[in-house]
Backbone as a chain_set.jsonl record, in Angstrom:
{"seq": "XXXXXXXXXXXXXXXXXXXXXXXXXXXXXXXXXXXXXXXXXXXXXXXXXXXXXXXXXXXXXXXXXXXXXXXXXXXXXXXXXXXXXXXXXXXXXXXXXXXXXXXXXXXXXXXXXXXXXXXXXXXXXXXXXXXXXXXXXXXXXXXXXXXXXXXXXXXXXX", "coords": {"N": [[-8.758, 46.99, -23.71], [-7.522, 43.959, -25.338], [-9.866, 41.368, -26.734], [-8.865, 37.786, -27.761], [-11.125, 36.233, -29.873], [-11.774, 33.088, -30.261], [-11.728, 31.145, -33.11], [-15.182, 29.904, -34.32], [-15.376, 26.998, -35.524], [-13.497, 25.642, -34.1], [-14.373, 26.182, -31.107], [-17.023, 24.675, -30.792], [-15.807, 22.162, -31.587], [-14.327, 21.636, -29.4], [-16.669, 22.109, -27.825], [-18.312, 19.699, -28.092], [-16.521, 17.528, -27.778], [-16.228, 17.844, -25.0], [-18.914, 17.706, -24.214], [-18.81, 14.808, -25.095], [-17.033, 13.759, -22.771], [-18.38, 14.064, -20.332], [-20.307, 12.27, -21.487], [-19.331, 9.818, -21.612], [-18.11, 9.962, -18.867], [-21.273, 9.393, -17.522], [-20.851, 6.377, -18.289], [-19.337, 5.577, -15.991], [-20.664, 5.726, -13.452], [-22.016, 3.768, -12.868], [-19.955, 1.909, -12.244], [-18.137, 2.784, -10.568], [-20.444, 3.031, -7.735], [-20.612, 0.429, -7.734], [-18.145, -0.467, -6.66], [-18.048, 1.11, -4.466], [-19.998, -0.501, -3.009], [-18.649, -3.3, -2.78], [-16.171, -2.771, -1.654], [-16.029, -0.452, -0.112], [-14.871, 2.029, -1.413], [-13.965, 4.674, -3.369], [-13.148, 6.022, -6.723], [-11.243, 7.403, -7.143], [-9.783, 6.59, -4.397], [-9.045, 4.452, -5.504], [-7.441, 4.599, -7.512], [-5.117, 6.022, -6.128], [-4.193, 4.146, -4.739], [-3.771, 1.822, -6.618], [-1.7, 3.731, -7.511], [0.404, 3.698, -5.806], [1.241, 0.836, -5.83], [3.19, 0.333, -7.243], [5.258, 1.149, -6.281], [6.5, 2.507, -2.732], [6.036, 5.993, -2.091], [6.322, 10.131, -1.717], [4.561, 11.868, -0.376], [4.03, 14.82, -2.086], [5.098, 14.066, -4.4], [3.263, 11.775, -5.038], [1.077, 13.164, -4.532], [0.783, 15.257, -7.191], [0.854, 12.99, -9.105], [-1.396, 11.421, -8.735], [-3.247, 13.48, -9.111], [-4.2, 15.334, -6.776], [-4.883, 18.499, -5.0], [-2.459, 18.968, -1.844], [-3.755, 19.344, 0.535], [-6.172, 17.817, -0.187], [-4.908, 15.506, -0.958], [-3.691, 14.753, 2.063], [-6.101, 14.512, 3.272], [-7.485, 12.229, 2.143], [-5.145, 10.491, 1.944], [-5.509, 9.94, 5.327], [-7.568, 9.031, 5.51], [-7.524, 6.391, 3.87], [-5.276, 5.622, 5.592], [-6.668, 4.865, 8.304], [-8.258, 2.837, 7.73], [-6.395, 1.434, 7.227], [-4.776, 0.801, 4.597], [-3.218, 1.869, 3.606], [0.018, 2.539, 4.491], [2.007, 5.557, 6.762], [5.029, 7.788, 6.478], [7.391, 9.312, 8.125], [10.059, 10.793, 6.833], [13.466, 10.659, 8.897], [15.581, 12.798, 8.498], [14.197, 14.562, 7.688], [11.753, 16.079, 8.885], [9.389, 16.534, 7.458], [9.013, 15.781, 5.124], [6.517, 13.291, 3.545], [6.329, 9.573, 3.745], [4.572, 7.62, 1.937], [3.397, 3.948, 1.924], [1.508, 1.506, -0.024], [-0.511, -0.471, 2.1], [-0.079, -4.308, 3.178], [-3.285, -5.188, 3.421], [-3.961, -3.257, 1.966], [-3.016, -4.131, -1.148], [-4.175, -6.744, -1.07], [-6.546, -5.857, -1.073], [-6.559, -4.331, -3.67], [-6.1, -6.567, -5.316], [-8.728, -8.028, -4.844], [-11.022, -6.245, -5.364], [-11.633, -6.222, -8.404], [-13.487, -4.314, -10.314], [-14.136, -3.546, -13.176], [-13.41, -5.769, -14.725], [-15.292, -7.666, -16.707], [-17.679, -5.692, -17.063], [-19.628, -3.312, -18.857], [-18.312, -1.597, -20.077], [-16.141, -2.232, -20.063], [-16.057, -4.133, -21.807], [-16.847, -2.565, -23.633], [-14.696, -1.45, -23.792], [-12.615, -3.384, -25.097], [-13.946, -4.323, -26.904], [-13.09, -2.736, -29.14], [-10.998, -1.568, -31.968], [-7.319, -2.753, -31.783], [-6.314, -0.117, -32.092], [-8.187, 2.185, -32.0], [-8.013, 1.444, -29.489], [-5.594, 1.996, -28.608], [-5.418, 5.244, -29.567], [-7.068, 5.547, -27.806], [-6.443, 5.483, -25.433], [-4.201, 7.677, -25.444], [-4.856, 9.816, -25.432], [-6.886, 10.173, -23.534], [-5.09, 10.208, -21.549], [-3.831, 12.474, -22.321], [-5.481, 14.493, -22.276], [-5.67, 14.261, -19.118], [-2.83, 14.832, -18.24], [-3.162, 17.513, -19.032], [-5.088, 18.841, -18.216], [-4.582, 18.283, -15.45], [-2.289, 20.028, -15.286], [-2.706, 22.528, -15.792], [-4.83, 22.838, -13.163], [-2.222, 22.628, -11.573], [-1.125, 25.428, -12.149], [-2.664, 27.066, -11.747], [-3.061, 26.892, -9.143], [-1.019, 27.682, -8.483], [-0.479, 30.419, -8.833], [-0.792, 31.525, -11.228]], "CA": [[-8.342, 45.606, -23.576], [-8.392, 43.13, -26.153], [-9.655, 39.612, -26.512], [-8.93, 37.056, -28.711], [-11.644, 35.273, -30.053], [-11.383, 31.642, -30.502], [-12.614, 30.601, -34.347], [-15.642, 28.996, -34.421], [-15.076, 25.518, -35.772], [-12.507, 24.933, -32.495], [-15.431, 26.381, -30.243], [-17.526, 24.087, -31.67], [-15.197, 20.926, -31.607], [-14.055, 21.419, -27.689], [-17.936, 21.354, -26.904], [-18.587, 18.223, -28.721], [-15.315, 16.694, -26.977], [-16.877, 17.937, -23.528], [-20.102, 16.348, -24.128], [-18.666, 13.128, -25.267], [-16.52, 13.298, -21.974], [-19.09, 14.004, -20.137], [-21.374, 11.498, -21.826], [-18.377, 9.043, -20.38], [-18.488, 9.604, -17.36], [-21.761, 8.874, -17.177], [-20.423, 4.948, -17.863], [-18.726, 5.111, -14.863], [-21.673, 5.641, -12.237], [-22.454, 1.963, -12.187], [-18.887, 1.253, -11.687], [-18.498, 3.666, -9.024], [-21.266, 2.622, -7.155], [-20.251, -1.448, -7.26], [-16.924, -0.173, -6.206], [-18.502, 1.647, -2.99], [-20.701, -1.627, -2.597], [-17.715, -3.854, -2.377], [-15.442, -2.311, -1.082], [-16.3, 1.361, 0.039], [-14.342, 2.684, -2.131], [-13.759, 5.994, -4.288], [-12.264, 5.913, -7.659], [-10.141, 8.388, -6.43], [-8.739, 6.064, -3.744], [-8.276, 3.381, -5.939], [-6.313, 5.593, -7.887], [-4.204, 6.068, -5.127], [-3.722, 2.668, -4.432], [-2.663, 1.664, -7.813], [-0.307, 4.432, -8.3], [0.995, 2.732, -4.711], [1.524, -0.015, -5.793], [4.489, 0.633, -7.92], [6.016, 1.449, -4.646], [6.503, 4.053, -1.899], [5.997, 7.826, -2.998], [6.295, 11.238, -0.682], [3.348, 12.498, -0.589], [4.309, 15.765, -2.998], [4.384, 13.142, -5.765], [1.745, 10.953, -5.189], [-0.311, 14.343, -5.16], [0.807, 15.036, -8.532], [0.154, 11.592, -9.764], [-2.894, 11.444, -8.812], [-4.234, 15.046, -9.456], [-4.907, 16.25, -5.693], [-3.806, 19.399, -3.69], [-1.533, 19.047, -0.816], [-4.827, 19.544, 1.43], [-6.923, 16.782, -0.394], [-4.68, 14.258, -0.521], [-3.913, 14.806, 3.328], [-7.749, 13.766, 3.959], [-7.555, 11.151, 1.662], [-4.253, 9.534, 3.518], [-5.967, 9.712, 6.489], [-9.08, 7.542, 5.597], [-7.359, 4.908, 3.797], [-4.625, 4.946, 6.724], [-7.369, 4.763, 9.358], [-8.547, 1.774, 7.38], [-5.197, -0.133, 7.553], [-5.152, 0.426, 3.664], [-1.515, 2.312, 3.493], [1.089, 3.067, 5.246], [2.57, 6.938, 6.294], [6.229, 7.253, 7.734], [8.105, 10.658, 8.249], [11.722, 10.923, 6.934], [13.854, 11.13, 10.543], [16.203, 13.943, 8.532], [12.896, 15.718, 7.117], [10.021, 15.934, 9.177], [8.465, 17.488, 6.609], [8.951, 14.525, 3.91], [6.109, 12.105, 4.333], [6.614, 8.584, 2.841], [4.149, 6.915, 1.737], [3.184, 2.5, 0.998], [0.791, 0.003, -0.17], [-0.02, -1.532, 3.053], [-0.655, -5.709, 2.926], [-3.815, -5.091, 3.604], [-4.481, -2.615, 0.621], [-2.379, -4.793, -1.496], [-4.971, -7.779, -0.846], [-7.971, -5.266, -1.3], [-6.384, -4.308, -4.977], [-6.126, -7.988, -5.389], [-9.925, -8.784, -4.943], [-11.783, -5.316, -6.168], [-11.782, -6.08, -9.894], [-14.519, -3.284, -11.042], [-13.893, -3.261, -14.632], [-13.91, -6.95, -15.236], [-17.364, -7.959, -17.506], [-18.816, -4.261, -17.05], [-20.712, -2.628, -19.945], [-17.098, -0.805, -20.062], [-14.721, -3.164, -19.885], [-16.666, -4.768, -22.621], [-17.278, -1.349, -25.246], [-12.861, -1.264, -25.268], [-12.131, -4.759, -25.717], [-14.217, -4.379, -28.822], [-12.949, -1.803, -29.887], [-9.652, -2.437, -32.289], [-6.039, -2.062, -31.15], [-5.578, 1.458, -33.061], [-8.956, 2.245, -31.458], [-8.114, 1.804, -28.083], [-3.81, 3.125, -28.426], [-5.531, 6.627, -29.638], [-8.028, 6.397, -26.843], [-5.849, 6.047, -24.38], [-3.33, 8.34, -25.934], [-6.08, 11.457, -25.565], [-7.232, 10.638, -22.095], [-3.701, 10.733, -20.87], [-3.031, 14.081, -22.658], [-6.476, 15.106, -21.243], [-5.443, 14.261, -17.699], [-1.971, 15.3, -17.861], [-3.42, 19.199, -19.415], [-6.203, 19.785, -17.123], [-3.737, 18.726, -14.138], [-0.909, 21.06, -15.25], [-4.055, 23.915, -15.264], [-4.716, 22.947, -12.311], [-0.862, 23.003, -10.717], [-0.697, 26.318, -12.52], [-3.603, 27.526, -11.446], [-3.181, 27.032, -7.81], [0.322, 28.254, -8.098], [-0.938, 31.745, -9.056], [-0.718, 31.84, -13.036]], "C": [[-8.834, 44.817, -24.788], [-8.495, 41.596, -26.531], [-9.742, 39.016, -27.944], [-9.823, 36.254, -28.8], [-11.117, 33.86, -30.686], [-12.644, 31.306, -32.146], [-13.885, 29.316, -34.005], [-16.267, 27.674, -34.293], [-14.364, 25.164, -34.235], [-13.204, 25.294, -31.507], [-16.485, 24.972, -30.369], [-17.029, 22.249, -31.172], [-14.883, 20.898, -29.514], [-15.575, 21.602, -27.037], [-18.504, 20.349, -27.478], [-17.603, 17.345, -27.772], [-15.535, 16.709, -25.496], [-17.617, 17.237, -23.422], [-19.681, 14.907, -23.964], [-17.82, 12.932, -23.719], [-17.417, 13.336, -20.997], [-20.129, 12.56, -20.097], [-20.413, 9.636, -20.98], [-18.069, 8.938, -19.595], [-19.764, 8.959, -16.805], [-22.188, 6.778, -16.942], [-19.722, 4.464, -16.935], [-19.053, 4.998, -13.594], [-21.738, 4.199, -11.94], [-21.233, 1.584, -11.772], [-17.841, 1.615, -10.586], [-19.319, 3.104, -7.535], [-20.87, 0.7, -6.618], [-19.387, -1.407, -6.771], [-17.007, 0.095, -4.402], [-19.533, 0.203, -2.211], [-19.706, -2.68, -2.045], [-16.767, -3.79, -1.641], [-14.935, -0.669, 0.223], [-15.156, 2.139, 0.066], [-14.252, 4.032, -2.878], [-12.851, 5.262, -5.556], [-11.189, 6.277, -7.587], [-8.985, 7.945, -5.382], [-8.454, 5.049, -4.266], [-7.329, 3.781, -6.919], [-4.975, 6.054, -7.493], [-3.506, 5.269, -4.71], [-3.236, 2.158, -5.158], [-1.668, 1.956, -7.753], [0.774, 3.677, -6.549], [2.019, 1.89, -4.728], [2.887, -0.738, -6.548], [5.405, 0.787, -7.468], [5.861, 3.12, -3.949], [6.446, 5.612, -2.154], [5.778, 8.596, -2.105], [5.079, 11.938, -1.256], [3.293, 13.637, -1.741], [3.923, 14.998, -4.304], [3.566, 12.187, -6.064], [0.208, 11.791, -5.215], [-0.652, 14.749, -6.566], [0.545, 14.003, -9.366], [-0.928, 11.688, -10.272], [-4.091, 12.594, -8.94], [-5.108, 15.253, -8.049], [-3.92, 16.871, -4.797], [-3.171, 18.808, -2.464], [-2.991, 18.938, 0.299], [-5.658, 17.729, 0.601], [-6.289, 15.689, -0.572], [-3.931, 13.958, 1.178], [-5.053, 13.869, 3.809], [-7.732, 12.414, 3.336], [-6.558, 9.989, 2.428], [-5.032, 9.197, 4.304], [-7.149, 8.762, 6.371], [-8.557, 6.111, 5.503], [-6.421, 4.507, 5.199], [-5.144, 4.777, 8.095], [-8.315, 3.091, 8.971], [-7.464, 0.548, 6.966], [-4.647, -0.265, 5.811], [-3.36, 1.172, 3.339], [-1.045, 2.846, 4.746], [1.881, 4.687, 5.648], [3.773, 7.178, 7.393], [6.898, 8.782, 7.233], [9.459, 10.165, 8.148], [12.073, 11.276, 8.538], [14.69, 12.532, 9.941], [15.324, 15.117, 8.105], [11.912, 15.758, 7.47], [8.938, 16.131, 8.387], [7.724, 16.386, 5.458], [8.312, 13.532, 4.713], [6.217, 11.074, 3.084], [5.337, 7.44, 3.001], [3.293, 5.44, 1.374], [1.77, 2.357, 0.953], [0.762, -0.736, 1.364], [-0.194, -2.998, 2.55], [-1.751, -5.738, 2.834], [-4.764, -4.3, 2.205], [-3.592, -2.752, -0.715], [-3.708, -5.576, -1.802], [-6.131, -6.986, -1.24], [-7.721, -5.16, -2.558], [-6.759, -5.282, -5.663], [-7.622, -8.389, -5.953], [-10.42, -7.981, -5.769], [-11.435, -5.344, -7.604], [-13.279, -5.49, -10.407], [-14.571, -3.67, -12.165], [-14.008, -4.483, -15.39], [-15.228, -6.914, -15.528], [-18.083, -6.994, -17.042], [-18.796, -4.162, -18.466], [-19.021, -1.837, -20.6], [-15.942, -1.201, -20.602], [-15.098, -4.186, -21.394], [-16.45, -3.927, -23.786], [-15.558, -1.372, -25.209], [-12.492, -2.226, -25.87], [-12.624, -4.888, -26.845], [-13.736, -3.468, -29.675], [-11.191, -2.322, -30.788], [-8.64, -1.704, -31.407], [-5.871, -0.83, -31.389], [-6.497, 2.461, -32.011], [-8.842, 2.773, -29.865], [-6.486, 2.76, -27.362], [-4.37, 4.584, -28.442], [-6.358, 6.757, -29.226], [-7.284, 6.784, -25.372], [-4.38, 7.222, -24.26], [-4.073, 9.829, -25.423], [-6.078, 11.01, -24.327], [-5.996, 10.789, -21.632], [-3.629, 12.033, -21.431], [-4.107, 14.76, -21.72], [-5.901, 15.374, -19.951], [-4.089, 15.069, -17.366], [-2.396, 17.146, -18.0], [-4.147, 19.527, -18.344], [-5.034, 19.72, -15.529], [-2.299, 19.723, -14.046], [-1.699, 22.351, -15.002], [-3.599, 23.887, -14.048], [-3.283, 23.762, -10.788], [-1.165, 24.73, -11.029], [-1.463, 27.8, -11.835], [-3.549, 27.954, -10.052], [-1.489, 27.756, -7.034], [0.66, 30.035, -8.648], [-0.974, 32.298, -10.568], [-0.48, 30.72, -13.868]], "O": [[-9.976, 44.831, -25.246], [-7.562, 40.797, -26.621], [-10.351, 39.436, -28.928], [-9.754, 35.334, -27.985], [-10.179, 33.716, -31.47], [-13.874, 31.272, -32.188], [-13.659, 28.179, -33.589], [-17.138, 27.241, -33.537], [-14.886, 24.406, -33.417], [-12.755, 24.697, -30.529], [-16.221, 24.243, -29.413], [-17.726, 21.407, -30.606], [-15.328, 20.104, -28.685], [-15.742, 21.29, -25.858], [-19.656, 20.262, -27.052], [-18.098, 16.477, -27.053], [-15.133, 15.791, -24.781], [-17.496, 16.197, -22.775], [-20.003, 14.084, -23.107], [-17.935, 11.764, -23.347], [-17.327, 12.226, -20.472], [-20.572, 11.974, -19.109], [-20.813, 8.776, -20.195], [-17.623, 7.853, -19.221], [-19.688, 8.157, -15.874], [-22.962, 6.127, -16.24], [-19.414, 3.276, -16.835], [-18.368, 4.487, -12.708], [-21.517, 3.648, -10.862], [-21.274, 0.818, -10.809], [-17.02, 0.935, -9.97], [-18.744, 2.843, -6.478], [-20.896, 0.089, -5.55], [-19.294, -2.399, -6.048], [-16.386, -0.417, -3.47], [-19.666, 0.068, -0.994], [-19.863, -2.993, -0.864], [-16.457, -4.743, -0.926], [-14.015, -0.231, 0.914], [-14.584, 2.715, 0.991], [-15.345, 4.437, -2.482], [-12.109, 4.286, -5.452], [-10.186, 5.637, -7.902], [-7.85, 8.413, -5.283], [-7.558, 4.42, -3.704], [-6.324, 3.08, -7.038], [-4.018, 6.372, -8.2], [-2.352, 5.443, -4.32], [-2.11, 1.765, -4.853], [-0.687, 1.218, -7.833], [1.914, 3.234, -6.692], [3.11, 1.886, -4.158], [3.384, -1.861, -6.455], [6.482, 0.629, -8.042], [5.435, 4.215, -4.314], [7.517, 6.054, -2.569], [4.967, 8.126, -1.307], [4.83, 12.406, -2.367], [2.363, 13.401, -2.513], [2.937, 15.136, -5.029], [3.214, 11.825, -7.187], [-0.943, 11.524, -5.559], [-1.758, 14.703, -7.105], [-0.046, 14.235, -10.421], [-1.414, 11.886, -11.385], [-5.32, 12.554, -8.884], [-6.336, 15.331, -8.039], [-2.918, 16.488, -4.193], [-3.789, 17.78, -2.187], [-2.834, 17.91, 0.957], [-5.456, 16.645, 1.147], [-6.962, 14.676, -0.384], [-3.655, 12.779, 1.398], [-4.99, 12.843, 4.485], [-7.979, 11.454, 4.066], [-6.876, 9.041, 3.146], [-5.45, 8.046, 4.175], [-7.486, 7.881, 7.163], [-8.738, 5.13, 6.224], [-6.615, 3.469, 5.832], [-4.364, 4.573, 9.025], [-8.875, 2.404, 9.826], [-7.579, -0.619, 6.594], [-4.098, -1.335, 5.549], [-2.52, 0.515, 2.725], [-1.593, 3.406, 5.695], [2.458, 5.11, 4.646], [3.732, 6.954, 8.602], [6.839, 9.212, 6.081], [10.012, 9.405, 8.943], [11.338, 11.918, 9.289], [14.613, 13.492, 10.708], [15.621, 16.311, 8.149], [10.962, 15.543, 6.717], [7.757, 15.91, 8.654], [6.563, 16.208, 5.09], [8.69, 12.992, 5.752], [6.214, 11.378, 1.891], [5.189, 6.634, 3.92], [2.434, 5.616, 0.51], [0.965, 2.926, 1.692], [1.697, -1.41, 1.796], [-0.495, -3.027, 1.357], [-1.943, -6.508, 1.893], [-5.817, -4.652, 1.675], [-3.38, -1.74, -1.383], [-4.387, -5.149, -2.736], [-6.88, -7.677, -1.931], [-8.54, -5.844, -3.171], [-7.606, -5.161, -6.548], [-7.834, -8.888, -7.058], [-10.508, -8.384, -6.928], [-10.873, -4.327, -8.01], [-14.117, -6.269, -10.861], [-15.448, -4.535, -12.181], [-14.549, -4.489, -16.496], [-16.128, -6.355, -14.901], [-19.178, -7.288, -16.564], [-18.055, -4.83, -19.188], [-18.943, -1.665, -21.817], [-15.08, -0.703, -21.326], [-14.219, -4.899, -21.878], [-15.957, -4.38, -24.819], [-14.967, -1.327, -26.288], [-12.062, -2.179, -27.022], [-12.038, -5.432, -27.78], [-13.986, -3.462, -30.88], [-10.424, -3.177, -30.346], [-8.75, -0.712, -30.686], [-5.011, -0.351, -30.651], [-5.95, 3.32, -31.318], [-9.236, 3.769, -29.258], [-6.258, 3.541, -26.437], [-3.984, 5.303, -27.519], [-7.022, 7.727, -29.593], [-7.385, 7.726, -24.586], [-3.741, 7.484, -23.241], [-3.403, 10.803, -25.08], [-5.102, 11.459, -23.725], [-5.878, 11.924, -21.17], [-3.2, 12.819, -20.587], [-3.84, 15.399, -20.703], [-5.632, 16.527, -19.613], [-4.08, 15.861, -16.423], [-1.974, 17.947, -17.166], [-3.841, 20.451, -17.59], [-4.753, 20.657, -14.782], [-1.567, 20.015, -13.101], [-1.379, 23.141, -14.114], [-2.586, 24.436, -13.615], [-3.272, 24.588, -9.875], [-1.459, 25.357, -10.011], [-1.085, 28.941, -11.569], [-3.881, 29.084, -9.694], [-1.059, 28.09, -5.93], [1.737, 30.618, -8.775], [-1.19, 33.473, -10.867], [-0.419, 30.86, -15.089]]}, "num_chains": 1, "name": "protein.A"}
């Protein structure tokens, strides 16, 4: 059998790019935490709630959205819709197809929970220039979209 080593330099550069993501997450504990203080929240379900808020989505693609299996966003539904926070309605020709909303309720919670306002966070992009922040958020989207195609790929056997 034989493996391809990876040069180096690109060894090298993807654990520098780990660290630093890494080292960014750790700016998001405090805003985590004020999130669960206010609101008792997850990032994860405000994530959910956003992508919501754009309108109605069948569960299949609001899993993909938001980067969780068929099983974890199940559990997740179920909290916020035990907290009045969305809505979940079964097609009548597809039992199968579940649909999705934004309730009023988690609408109005979006509304108030502003996290990100005057944090330590919200502060280091705004300084940063326009070019700055287009090719930061240019990378974390590729980030997010790569690791969640892994993922799909991953869980779909190759």
């Amino acid at each position: 059998m034989t493996t391809i080593s990876t040069p180096r330099p690109i060894q090298n550069q993807t654990r520098e790019a780990l660290l630093a993501y890494l080292d960014a997450l750790t700016l998001a504990e405090p805003i985590q935490a004020r999130l669960w203080q206010l609101a008792h929240l997850t990032l994860t379900q405000v994530s959910l709630l956003r992508e919501l808020r754009s309108g109605s989505q069948t569960a299949g693609v609001l899993g993909q959205a938001v980067g969780l299996s068929p099983t974890s966003l199940t559990r997740l539904v179920d909290r916020l819709e035990g907290r009045g926070l969305v809505i979940r309605r079964r097609e009548s020709e597809d039992r199968r197809c579940v649909e999705i909303r934004l309730s009023a309720a988690g609408e109005r919670l979006l509304g108030e929970v502003k996290i990100f306002r005057g944090s330590h966070l919200h502060r280091a992009v705004d300084s940063m220039t326009p070019d700055e922040r287009r090719r930061l958020t240019v990378g974390l989207k590729r980030l997010v979209d790569l690791a969640r195609s892994i993922v799909a790929q991953d869980e779909q056997g190759g």
